[in-house]
N, C-alpha and C positions, 0 to 999 in steps of 0.2 A: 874425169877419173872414171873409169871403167868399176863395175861392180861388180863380182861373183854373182853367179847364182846358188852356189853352196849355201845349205843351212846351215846354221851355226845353233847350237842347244840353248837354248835361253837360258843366262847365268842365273834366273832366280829361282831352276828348278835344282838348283845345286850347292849347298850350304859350305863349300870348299872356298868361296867368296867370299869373305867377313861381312861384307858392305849389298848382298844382296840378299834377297828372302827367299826361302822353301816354299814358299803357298805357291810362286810363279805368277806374282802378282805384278808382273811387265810385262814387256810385249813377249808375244808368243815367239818371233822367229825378228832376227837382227841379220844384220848382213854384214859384210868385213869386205873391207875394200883391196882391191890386190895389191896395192905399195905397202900392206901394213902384212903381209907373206913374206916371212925369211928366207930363204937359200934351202938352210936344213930342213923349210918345211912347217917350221915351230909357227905358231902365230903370236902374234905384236898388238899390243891395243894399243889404237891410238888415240892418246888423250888429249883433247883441245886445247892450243897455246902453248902445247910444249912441243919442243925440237926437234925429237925423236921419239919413236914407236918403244915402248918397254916390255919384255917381254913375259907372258901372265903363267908360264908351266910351273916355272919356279918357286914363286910364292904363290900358288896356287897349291903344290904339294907340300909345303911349310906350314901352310896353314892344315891341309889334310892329316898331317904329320902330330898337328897340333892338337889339332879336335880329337886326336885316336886318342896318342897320351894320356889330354887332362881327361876322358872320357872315362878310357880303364882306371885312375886315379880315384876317380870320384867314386865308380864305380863299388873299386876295393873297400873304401869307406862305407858305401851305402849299405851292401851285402854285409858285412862287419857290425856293423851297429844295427840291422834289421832282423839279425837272428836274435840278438843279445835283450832289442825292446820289446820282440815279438814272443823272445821265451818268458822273460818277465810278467810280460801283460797276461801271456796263458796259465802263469803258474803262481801269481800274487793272489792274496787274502782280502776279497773286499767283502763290504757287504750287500746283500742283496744278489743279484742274477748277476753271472760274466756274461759280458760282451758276448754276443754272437758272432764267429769269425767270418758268416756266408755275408756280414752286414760290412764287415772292415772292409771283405773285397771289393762289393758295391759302392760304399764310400771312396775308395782309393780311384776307384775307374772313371768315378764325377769327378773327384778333383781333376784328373787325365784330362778332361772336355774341358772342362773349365779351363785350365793353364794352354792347351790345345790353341782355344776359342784367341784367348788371349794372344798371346805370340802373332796366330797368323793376322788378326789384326790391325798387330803393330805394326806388323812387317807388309801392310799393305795401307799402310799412311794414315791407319785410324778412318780409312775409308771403306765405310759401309759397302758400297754398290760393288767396289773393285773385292772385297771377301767373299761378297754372293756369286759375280763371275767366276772369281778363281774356285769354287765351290762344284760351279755349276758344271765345269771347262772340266775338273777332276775326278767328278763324284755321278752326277746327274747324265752327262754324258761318258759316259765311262763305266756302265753297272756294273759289269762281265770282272772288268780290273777290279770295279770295288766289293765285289764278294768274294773276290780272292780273300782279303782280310777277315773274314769271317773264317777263318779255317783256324789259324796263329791264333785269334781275340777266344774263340772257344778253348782252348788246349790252356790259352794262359790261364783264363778262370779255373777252369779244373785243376789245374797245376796250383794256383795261390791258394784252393781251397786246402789242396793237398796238403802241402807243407804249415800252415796252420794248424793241423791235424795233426803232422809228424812232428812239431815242434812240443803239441799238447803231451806227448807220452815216450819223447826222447830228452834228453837233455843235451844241451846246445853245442857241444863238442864233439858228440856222437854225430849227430842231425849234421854241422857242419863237413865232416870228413864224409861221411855214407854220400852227403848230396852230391860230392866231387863225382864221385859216378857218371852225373850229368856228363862229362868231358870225354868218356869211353861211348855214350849213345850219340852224343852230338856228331864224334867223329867218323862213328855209323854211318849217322843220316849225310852226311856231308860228303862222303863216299858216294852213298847212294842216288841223292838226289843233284849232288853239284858235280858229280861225276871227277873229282879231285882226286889225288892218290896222295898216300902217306908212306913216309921213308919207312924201312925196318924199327927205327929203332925209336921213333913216334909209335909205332905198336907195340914195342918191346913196354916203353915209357908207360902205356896205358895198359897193356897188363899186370908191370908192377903195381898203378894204383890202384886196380883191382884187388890185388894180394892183398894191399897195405887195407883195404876196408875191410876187407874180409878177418885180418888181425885187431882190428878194431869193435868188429861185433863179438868176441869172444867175451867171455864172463872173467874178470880177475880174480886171482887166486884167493884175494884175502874174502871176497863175496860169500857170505853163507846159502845153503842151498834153500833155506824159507827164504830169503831175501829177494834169489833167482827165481824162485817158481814165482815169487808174488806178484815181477816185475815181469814177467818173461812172456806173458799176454801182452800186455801194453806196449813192450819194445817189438814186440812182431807187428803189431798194428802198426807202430810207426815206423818201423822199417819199411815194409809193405807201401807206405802212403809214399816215403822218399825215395822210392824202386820206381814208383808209378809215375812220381814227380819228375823224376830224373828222363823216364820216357817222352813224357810229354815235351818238356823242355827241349829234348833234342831235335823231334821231330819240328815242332812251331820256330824255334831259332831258326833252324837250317831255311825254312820252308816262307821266314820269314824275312832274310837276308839274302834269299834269292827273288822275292818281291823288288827288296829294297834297291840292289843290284843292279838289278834289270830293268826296272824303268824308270820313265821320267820326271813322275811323281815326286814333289818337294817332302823330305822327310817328316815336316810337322805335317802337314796335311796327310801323311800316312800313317804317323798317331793318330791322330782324328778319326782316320778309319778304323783302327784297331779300337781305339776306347769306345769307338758307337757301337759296335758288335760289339767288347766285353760288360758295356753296360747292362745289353738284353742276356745274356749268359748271367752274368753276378743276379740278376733277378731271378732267374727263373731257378738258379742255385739257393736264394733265399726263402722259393716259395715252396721249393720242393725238399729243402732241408728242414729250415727253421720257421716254414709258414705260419703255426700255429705259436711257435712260440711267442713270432712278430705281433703277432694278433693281441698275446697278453699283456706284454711287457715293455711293445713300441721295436723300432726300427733302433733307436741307440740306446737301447738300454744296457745298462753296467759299463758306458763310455765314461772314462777320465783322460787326464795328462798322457798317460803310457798309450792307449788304445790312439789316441789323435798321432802322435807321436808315430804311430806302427801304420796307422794308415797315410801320413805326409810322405815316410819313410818308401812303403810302399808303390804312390803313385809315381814320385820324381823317379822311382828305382827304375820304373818302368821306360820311364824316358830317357834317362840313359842307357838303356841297354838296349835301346835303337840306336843308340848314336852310333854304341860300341860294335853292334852289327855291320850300320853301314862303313863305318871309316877301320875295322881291321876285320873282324871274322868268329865266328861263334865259338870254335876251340879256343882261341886266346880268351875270350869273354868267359 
């Protein structure tokens, strides 16, 4: 039987396979044998003992089809329930010192390693030596690629710090509708850096939502004007924080989905990259905000149920919204 010499992308750099892993934890480069080449072009795997070659596009896009889905699903949930524990957590009655929120980030971005560490792991037979190769094969020779991630891991810390902040001095229907904004910058950066075009009426769309936030920052009628003035520092602070958040967001998504897009790299192992660079960022965010406070009162002080809660919420949140990058696109997200 005659062999190509065509490379074929090793399926476990590509999580559109159920049955393979993102670390890239098999062989680097497979070959395809030419009886197993259709007519159209398509290619056929073929599987040993059986009859005929089956062809892999199909349920290859079913499955992609599928990961986007439950992706934005979860997604919806996690965003929904993370404003809701996160405004709680900022604005309950305990006693003693709140939580520092420069510490939630930090905690959220170990868990990210942790759950990281895990996965690829598994997805690499619980074998040790084959996680250091696929490590070394990604990361170690690769620098140039792995400081790309250091650009997206910096913007996300400043961005979680942000909204933490904007959460503290808006209330969470406010904070939710203003941060839609995110989808008018995204669509910016996405323009600008993916070089994509958007119809008329996707612009039309995203200046209405503009309109509509801008009706939403307004004062209601029934609001007395002590009420206004009292509040009206605080809500420019937090405006401000989800103006700034909204920036960040669009430029790191975009910038982050054209990473993901473009190369080979197994998606969990590109978490990995992102949580080691926002590790060093959430640090030096808690040394230069909350340095001395840590110094008094410890690294989790005024942590309970809600706070765990907001940073669990937080790090998974994180991990889906790479999924949701790579498998549809940062305006849908």
């Amino acid at each position: 039987m005659q062999i190509r010499s065509e490379h074929v992308p090793d399926p476990c750099l590509s999580m559109e396979t159920a049955s393979t892993c993102s670390a890239g934890c098999g062989t680097p480069e497979s070959l395809v044998p030419e009886d197993s080449m259709k007519k159209d072009g398509s290619t056929a795997l073929l599987i040993p003992g059986a009859g005929s070659p089956v062809k892999a596009a199909p349920k290859e896009m079913t499955a992609s089809n599928s990961y986007k889905t439950l992706s934005l699903v979860v997604l919806i949930v996690q965003t929904t329930a993370l404003v809701l524990v996160l405004r709680f957590s900022r604005t309950q009655k305990v006693e003693g010192p709140k939580y520092l929120s420069s510490t939630a980030v930090l905690m959220a971005e170990a868990v990210k390693v942790v759950t990281c560490f895990v996965v690829l792991f598994k997805e690499c037979n619980f074998r040790f030596p084959v996680l250091i190769n696929a490590i070394d094969r990604d990361v170690i020779q690769r620098p140039m690629d792995f400081l790309k991630m250091s650009v997206p891991a910096v913007l996300y810390v400043v961005q979680n710090n942000l909204l933490f902040l904007a959460l503290s001095k808006l209330d969470a229907a406010t904070y939710q509708v203003t941060y839609q904004l995110k989808i008018l910058t995204t669509a910016f950066f996405t323009v600008v850096i993916m070089q994509r075009t958007l119809l008329k009426t996707q612009w039309v769309a995203l200046l209405l939502l503009t309109g509509g936030v801008a009706l939403v920052q307004m004062p209601s009628g029934d609001s007395s004007k002590a009420e206004v003035a009292h509040n009206s520092s605080e809500h420019f602070v937090g405006l401000i924080a989800v103006i700034a958040a909204c920036l960040t967001s669009g430029f790191a998504g975009v910038f982050l989905e054209k990473i993901l897009k473009q190369g080979s790299i197994g998606l969990w192992m590109r978490n990995l990259q992102l949580a080691f660079f926002s590790i060093f960022g959430a640090l030096f965010m808690c040394w230069a905000y909350d340095g001395e406070a840590i110094g008094h009162g410890g690294l989790l002080q005024g942590y309970n149920g809600s706070v765990w809660t907001v940073v669990m919420l937080q790090a998974y949140g994180g991990l889906v919204i790479a999924l949701v990058v790579k498998y549809a696109d940062n305006i849908l997200k």
